[in-house]
Z-matrix of the N, CA and C atoms (Angstrom, degrees):
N
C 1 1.443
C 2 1.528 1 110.71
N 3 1.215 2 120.98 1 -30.09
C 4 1.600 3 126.05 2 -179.51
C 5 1.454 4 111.37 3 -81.92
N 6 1.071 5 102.54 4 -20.67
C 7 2.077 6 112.51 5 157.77
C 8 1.164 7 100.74 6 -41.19
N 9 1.775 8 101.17 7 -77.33
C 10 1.388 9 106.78 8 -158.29
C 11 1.406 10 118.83 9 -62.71
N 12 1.304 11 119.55 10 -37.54
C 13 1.347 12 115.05 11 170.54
C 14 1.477 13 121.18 12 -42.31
N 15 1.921 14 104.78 13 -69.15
C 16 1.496 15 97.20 14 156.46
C 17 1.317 16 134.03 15 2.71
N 18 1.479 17 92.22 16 -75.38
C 19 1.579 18 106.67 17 -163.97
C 20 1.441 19 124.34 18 -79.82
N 21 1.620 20 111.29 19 -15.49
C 22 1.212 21 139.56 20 150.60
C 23 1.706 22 116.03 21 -38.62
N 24 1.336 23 106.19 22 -64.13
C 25 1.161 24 124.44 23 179.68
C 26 1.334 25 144.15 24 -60.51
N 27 1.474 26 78.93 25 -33.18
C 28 1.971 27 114.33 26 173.83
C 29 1.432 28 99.82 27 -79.47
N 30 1.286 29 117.92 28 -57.83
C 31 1.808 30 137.02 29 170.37
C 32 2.013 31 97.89 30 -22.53
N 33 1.716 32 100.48 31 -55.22
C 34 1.601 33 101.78 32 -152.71
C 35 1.382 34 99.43 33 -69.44
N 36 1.511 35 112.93 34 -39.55
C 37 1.691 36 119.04 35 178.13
C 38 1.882 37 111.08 36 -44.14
N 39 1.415 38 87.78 37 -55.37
C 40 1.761 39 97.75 38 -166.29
C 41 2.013 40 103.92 39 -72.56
N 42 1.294 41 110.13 40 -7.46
C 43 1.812 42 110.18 41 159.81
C 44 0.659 43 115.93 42 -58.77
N 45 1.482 44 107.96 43 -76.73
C 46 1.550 45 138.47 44 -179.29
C 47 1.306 46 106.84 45 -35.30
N 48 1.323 47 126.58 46 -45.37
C 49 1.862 48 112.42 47 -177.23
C 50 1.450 49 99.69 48 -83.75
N 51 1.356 50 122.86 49 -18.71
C 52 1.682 51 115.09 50 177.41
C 53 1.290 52 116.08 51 -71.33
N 54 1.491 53 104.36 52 -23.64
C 55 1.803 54 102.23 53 -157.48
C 56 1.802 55 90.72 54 -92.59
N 57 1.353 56 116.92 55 -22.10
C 58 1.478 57 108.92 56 -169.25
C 59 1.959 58 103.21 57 -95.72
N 60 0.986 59 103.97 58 7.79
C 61 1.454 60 123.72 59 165.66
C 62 2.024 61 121.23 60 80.58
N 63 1.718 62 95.64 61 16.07
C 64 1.470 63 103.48 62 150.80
C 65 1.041 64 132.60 63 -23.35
N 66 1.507 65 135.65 64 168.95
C 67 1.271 66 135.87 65 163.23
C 68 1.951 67 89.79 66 -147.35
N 69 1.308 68 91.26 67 152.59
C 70 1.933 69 98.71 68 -160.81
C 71 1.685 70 97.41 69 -79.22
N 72 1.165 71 125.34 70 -17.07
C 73 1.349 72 137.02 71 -171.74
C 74 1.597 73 107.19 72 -68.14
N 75 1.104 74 100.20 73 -16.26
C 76 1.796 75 113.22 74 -161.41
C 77 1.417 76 81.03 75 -87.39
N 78 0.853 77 160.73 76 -4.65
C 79 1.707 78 151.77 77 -118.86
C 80 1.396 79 95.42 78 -154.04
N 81 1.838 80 129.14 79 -36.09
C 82 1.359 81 115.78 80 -177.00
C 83 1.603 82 110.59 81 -87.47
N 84 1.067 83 103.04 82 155.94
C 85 1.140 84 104.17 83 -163.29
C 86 1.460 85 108.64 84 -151.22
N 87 1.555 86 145.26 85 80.01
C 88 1.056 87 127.96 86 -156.09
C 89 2.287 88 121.11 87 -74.89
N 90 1.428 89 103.48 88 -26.62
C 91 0.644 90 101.67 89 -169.81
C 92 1.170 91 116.29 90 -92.28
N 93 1.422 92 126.96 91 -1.87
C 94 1.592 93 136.14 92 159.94
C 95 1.471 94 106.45 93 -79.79
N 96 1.282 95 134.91 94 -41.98
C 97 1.363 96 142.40 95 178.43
C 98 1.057 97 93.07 96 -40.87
N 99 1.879 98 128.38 97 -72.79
C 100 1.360 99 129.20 98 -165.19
C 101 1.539 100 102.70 99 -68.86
N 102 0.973 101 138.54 100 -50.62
C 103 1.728 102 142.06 101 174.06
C 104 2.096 103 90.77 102 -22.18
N 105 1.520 104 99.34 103 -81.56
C 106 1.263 105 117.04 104 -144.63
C 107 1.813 106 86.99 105 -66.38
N 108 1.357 107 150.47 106 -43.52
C 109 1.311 108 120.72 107 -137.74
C 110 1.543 109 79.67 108 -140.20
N 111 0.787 110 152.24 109 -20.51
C 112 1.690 111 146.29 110 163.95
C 113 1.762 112 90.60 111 -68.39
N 114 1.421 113 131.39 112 -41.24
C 115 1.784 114 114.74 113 -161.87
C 116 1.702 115 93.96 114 -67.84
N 117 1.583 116 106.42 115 -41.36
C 118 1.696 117 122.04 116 -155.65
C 119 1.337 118 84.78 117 -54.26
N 120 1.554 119 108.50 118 -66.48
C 121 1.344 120 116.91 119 -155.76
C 122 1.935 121 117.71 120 -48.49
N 123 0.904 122 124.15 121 -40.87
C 124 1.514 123 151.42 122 135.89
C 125 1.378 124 123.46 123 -9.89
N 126 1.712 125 90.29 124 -71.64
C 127 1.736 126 101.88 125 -173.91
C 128 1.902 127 91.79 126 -87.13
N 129 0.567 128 97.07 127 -12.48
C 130 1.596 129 86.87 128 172.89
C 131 1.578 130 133.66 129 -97.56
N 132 1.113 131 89.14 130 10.20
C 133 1.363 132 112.06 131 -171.08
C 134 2.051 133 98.56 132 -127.82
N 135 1.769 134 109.68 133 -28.99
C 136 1.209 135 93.65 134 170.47
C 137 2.193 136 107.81 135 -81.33
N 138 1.101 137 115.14 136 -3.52
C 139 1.124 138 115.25 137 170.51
C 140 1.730 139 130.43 138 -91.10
N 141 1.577 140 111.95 139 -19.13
C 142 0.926 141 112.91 140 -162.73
C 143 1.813 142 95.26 141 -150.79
N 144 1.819 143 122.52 142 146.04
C 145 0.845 144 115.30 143 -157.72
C 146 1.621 145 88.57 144 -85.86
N 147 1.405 146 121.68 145 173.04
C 148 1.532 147 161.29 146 168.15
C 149 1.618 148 83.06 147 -52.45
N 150 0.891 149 144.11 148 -54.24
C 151 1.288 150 144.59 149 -163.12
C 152 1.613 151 120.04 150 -65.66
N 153 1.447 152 91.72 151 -67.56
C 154 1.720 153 121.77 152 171.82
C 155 1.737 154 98.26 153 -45.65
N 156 1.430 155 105.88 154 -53.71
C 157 1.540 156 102.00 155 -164.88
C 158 1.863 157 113.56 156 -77.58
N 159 1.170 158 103.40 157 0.66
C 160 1.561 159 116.21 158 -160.92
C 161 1.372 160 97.47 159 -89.37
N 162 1.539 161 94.65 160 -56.77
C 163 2.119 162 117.66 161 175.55
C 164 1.849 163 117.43 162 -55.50
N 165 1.707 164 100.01 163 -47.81
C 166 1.509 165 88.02 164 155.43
C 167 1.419 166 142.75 165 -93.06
N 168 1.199 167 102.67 166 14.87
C 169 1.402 168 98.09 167 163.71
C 170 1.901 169 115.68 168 -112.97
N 171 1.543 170 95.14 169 -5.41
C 172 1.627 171 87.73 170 160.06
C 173 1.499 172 101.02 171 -90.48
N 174 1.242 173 117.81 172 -46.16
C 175 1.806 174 93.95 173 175.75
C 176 1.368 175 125.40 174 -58.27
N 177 1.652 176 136.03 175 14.98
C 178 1.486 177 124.07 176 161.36
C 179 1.402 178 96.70 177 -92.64
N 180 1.450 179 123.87 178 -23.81
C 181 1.235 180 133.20 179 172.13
C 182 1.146 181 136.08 180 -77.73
N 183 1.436 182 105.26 181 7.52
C 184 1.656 183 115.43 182 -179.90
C 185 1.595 184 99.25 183 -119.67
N 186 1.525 185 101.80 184 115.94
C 187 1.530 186 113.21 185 166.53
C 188 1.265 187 117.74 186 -75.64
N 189 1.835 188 123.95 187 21.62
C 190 1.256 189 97.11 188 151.80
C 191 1.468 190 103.02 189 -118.78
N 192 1.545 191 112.55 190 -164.89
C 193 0.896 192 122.76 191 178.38
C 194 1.476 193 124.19 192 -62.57
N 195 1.708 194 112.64 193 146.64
C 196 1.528 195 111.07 194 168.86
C 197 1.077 196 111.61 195 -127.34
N 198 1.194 197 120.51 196 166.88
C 199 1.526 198 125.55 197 -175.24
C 200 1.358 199 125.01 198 -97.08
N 201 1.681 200 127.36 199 130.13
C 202 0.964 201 129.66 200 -145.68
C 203 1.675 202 121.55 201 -54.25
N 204 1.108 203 106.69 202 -18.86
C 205 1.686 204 113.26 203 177.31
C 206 1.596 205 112.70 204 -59.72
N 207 1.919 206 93.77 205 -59.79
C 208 1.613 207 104.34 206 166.20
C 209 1.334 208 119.94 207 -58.16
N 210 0.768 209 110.89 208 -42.16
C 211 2.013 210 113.46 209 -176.39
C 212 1.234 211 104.04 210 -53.85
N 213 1.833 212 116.49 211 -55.69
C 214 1.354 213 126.32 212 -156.52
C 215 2.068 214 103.74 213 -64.31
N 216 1.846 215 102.16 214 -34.40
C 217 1.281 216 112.95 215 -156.91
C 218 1.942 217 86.71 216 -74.83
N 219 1.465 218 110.91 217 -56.63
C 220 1.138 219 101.97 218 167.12
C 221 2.057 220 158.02 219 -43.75
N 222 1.236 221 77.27 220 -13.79
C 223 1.156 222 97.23 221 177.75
C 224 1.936 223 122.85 222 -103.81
N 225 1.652 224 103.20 223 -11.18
C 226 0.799 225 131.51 224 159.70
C 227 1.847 226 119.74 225 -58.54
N 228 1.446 227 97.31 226 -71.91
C 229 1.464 228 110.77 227 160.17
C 230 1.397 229 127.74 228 -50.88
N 231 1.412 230 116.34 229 -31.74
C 232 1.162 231 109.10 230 168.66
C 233 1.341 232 123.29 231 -84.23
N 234 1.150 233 117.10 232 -22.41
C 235 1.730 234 116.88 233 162.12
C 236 1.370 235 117.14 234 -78.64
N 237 1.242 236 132.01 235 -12.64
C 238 1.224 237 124.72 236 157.55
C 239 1.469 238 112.20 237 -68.40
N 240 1.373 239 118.36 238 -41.27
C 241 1.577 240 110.76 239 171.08
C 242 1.745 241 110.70 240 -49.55
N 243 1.240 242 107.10 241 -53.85
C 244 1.235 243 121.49 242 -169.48
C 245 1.465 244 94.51 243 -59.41
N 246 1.260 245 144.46 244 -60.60
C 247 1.521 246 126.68 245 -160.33
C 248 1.590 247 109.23 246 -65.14
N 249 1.741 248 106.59 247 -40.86
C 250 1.457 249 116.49 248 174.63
C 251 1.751 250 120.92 249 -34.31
N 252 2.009 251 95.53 250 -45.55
C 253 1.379 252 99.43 251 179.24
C 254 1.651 253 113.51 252 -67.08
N 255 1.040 254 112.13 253 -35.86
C 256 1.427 255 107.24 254 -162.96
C 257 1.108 256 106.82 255 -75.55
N 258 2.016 257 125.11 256 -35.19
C 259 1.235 258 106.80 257 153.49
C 260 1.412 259 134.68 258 -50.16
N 261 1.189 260 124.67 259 -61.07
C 262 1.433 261 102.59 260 175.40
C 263 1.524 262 135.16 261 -52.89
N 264 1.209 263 111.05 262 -20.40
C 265 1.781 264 117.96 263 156.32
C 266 1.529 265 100.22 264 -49.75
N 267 1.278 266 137.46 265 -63.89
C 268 1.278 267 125.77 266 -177.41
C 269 1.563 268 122.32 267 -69.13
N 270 1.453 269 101.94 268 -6.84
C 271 1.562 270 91.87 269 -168.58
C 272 1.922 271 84.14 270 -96.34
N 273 1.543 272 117.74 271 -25.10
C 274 1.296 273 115.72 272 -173.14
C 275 1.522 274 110.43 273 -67.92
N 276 1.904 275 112.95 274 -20.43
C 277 1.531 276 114.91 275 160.85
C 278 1.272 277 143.89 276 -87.49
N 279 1.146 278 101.41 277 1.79
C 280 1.671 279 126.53 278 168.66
C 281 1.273 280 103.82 279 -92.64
N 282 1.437 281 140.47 280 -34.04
C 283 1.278 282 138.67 281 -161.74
C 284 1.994 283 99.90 282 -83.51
N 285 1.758 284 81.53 283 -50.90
C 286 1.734 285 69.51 284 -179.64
C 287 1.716 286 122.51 285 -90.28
N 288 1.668 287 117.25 286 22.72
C 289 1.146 288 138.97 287 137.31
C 290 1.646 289 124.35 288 -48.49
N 291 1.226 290 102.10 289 -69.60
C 292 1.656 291 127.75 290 170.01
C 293 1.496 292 88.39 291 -32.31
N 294 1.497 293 108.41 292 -72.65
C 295 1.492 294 118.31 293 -169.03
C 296 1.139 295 111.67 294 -24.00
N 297 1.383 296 116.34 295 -57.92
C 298 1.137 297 124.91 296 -158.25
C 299 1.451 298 123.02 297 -74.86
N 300 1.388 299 93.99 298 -66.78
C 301 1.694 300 80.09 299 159.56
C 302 1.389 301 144.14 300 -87.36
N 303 1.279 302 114.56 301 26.26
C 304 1.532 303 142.31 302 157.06
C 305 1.931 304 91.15 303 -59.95
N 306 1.615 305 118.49 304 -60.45
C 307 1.476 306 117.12 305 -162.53
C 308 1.560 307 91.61 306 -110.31
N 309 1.246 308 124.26 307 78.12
C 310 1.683 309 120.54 308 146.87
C 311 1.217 310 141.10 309 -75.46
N 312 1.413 311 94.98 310 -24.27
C 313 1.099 312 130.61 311 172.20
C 314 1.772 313 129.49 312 -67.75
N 315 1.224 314 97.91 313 -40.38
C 316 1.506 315 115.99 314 176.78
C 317 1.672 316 101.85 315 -113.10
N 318 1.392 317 131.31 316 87.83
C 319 1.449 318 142.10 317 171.56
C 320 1.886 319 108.82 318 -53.75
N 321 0.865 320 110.85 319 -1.29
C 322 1.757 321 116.82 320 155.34
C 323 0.742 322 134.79 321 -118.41
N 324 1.503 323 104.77 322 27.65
C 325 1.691 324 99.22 323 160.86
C 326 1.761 325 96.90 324 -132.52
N 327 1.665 326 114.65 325 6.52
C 328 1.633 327 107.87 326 175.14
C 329 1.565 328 110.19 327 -60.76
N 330 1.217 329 107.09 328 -40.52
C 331 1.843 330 106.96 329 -176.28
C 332 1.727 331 103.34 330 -42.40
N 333 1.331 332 120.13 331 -65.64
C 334 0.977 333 112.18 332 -146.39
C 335 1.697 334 106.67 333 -78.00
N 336 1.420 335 118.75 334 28.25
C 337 1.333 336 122.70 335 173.50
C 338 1.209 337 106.40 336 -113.27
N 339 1.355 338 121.61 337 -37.89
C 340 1.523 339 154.96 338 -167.64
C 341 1.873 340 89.79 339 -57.98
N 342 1.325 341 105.74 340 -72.55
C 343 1.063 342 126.40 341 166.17
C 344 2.171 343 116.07 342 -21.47
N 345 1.192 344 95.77 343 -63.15
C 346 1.544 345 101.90 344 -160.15
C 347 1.701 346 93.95 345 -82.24
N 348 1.329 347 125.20 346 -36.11
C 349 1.455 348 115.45 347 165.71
C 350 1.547 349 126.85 348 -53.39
N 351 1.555 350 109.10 349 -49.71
C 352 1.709 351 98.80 350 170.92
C 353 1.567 352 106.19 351 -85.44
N 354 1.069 353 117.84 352 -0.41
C 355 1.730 354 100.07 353 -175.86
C 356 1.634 355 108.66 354 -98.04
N 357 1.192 356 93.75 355 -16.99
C 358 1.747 357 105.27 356 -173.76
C 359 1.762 358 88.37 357 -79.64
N 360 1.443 359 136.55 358 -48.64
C 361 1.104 360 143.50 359 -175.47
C 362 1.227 361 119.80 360 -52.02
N 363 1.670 362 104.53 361 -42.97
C 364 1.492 363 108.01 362 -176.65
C 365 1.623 364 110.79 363 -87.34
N 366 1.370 365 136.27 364 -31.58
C 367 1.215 366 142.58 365 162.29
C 368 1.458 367 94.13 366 -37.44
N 369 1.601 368 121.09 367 -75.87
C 370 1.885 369 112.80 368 -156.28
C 371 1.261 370 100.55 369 -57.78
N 372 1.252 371 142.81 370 -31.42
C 373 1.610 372 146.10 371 -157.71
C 374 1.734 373 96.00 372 -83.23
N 375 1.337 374 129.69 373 -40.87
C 376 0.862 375 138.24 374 150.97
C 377 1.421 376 126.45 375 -34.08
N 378 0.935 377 118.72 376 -88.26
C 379 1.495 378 132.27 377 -175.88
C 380 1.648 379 94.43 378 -67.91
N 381 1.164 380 149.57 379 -47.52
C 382 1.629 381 127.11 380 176.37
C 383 1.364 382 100.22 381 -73.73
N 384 1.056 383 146.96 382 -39.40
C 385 1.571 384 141.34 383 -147.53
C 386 1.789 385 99.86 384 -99.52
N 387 1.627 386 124.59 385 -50.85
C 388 1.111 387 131.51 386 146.28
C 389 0.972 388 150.88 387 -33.71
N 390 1.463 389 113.25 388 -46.31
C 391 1.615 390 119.06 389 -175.17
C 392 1.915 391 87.15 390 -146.08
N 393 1.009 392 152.65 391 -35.99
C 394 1.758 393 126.80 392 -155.44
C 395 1.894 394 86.82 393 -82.21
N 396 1.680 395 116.82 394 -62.21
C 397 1.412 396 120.57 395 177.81
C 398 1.433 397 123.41 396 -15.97
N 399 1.544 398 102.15 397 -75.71
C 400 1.366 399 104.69 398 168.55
C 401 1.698 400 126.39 399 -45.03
N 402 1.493 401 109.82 400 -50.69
C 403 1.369 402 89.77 401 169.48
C 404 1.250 403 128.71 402 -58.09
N 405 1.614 404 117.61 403 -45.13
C 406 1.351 405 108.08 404 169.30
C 407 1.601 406 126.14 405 -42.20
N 408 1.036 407 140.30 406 -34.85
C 409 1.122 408 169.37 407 -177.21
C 410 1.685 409 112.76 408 -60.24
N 411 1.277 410 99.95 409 -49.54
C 412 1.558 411 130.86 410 -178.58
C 413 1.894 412 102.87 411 -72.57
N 414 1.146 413 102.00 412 -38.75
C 415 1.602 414 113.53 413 173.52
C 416 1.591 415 134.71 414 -75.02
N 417 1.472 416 85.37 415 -29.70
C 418 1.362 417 97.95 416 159.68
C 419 1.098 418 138.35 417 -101.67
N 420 1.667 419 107.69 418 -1.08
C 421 1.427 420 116.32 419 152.36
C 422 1.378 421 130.86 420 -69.73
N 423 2.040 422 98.07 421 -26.92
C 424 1.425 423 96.76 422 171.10
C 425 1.074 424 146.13 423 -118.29
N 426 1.707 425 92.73 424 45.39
C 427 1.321 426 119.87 425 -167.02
C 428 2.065 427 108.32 426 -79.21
N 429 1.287 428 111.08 427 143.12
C 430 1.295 429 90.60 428 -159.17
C 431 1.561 430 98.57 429 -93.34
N 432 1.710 431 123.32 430 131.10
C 433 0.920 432 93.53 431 -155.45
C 434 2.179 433 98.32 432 -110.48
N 435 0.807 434 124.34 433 176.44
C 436 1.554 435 127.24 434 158.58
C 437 1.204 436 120.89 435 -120.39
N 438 1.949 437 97.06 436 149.10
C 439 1.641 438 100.23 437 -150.92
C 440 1.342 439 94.79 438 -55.45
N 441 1.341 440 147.92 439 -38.63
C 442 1.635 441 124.76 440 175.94
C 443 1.529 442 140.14 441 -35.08
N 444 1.300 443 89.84 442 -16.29
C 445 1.655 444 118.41 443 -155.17
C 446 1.847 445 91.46 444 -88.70
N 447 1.252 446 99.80 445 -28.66
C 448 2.172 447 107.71 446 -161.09
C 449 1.100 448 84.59 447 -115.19
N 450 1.675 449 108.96 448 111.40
C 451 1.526 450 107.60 449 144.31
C 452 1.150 451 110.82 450 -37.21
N 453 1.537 452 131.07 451 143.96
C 454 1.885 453 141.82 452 110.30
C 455 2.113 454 67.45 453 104.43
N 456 0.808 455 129.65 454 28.49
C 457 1.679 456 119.62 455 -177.81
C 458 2.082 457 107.68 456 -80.82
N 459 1.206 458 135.85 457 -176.63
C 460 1.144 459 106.48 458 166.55
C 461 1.285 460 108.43 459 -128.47
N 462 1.684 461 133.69 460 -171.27
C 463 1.355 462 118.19 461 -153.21
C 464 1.432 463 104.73 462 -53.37
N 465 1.240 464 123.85 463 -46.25
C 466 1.715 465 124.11 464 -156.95
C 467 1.463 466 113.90 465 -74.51
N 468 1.607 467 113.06 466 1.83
C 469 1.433 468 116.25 467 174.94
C 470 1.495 469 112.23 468 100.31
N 471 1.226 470 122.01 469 -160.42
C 472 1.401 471 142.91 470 -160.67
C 473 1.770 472 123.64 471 -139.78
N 474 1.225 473 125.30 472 71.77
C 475 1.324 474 114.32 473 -165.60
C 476 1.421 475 116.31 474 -69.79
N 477 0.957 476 130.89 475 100.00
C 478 1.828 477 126.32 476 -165.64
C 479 1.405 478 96.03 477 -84.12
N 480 1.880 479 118.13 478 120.05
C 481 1.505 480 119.22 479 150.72
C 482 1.312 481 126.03 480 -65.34
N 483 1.407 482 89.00 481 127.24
C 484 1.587 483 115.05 482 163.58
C 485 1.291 484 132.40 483 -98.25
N 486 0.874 485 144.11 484 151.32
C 487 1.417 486 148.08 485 -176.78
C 488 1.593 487 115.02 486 -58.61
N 489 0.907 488 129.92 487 120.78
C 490 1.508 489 112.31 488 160.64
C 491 1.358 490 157.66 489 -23.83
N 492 1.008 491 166.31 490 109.31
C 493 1.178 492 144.73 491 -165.46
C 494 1.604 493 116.93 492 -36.33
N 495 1.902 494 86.14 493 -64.50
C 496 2.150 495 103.02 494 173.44
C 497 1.436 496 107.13 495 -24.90
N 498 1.266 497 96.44 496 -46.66
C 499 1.801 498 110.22 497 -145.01
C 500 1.690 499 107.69 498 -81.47
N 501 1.606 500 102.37 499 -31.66
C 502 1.631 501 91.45 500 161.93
C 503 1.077 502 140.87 501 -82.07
N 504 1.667 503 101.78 502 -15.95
C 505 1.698 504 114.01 503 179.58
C 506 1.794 505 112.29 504 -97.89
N 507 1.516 506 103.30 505 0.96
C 508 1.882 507 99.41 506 179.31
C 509 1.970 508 77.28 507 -111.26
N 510 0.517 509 135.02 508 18.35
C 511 1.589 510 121.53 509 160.45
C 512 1.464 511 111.40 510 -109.73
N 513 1.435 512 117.13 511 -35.95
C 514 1.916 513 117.86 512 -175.49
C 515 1.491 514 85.29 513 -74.95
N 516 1.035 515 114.12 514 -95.65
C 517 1.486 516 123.11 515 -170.50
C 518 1.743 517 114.70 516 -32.17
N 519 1.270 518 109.51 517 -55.08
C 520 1.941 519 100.93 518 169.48
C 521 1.233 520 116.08 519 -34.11
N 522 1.432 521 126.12 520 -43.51
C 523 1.833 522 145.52 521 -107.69
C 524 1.899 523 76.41 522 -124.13
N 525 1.724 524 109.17 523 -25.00
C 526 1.835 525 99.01 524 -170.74
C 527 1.449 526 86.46 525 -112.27
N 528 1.394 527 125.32 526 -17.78
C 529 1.111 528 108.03 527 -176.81
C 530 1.726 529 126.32 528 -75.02
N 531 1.555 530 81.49 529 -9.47
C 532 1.724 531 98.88 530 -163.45
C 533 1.976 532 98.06 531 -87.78
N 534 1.536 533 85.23 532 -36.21
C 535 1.777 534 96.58 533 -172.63
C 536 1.353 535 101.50 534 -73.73
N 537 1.146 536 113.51 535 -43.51
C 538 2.057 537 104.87 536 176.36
C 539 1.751 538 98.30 537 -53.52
N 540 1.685 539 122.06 538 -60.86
C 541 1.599 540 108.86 539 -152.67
C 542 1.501 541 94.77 540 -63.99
N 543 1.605 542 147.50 541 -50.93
C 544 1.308 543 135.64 542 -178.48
C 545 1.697 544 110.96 543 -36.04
N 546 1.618 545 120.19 544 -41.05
C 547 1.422 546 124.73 545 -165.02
C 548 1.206 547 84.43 546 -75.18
N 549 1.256 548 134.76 547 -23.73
C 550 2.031 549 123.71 548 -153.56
C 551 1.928 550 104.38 549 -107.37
N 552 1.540 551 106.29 550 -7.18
C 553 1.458 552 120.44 551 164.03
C 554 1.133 553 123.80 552 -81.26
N 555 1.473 554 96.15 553 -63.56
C 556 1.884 555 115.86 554 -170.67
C 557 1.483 556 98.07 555 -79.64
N 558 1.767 557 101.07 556 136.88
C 559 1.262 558 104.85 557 167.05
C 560 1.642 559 128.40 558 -69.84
């Protein structure tokens, strides 16, 4: 059922740019892609070891339980990814700011700055709000907790549901798989 919602949801995004007379092509963008998730990937890696980042992202990926030290350390790292992204969305809107008024002068070449500021914006909002959130989210569901830990909980504790593994990767991937075949329909 959280598929469909997903895909529900993803569905309302990809209207909404049809009904206001978008085209999905306007949306790729190669050199913000690499800006926004090649810088993250980078600065997040100059902050945190290959290791650290390996462990928390298999622990949003592990449907069982982890223990609160790991969870807590993990969830740490993953919001540093996550703030990293959103910075470079802003640093990707200042750049194509610069752009812009670097060429005021020449009104055909503002688009293509115009361009890399909201697209660089919407990529980081994307990828932290899309995919880093949820994992965080996912971590703190599977944090293991003790009945001390849950208010009003009872002796044997509190098992908090989490999402599945299946269930997060046939919803990201459905949700792009669905947004690539609309881009590979619509002209």
């Amino acid at each position: 059922m959280r598929l469909l919602f997903g895909l529900c949801g993803i569905g309302i995004i990809a209207l909404c740019i049809l009904f206001e007379g978008g085209h999905f092509m306007h949306y790729a963008h190669p050199v913000c892609f690499l800006l926004v998730v090649g810088t993250t990937f980078f600065l997040s890696l100059a902050h945190h070891t290959e290791t650290e980042l390996m462990a928390a992202f298999g622990g949003a990926m592990n449907p069982d339980g982890i223990k609160r030290e790991d969870g807590k350390r993990h969830i740490a790292v993953l919001s540093s990814c996550r703030i990293i992204a959103l910075a470079t969305g802003g640093l990707g809107f200042i750049l194509g700011l610069v752009h812009v008024m670097g060429h005021l002068d020449d009104p055909t070449l503002l688009g293509s700055g115009i361009a890399v500021a909201l697209i660089a914006t919407l990529y980081a909002v994307v990828l932290s709000e899309f995919f880093l959130a949820p994992l965080i989210n996912r971590v703190q569901c599977h944090i293991e907790s003790s009945p001390k830990d849950v208010e009003g909980s009872s002796e044997t504790g509190l098992k908090v549901a989490a999402p599945s593994t299946a269930i997060f990767f046939l919803s990201t991937f459905g949700g792009l798989f669905l947004l690539a075949l609309v881009l590979a329909v619509l002209p």
